[in-house]
N, C-alpha and C positions, 0 to 999 in steps of 0.2 A: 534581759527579760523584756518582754512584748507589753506594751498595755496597750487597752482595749476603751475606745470611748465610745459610747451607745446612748441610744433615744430609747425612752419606754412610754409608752403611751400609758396613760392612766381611766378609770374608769371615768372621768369627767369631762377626757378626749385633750385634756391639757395633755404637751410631753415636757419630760424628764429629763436631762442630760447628765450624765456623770462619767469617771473614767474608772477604771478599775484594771489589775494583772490579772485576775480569777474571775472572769463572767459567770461561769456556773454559780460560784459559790457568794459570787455581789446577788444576780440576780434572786434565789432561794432568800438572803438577809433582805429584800424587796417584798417580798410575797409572803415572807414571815413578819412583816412590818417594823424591821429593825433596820431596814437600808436606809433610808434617810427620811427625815422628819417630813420630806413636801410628801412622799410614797407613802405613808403610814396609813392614812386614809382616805387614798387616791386607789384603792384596790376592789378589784382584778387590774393586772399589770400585763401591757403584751410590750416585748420585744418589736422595736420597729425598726432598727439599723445599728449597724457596730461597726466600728473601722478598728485598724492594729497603727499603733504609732511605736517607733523603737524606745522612746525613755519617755519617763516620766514627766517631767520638762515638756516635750512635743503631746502629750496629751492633752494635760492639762493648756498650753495655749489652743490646743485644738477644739476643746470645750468648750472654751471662753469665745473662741470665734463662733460656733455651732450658738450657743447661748443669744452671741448681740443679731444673731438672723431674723426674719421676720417667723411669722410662722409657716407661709405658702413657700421657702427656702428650704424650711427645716423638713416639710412635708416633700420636696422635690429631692431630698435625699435620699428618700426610700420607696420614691416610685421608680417608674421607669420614665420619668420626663429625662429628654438631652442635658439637661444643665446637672446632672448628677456628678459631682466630681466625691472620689474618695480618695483619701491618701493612706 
């Protein structure tokens, strides 16, 4: 099984990071206000970047490093700047 860890930007321009196996159906528990407490009333919610990690395990450390970034790091993952690295 694939998981999927993704940025969501929130209405207050803060992002999000979380991982999830079912993007469709994490994102929808997002926008219905049941994905996680920080998203509840952080909405409208965009999709700003997702990557696929093979387990559970490599998500979750993928997250936590996505997490200790600055914020100009986190936003250079889902431009087109050169230092974009995904795994």
């Amino acid at each position: 099984m694939k998981w999927i860890v993704y940025i969501l930007e929130c209405s207050d321009n803060s992002l999000y990071t979380g991982i999830t196996n079912d993007l469709e159906w994490r994102l929808e528990e997002h926008r219905m206000g049941r994905g996680a407490k920080y998203t509840k009333h952080r909405r409208p919610l965009t999709m700003r970047y997702s990557e696929y990690q093979d387990t559970k395990g490599a998500a979750l450390k993928r997250e936590a490093a996505i997490k200790s970034l600055k914020r100009s790091k986190k936003l250079a993952l889902f431009s087109n700047k050169p230092d974009h690295h995904s795994t």
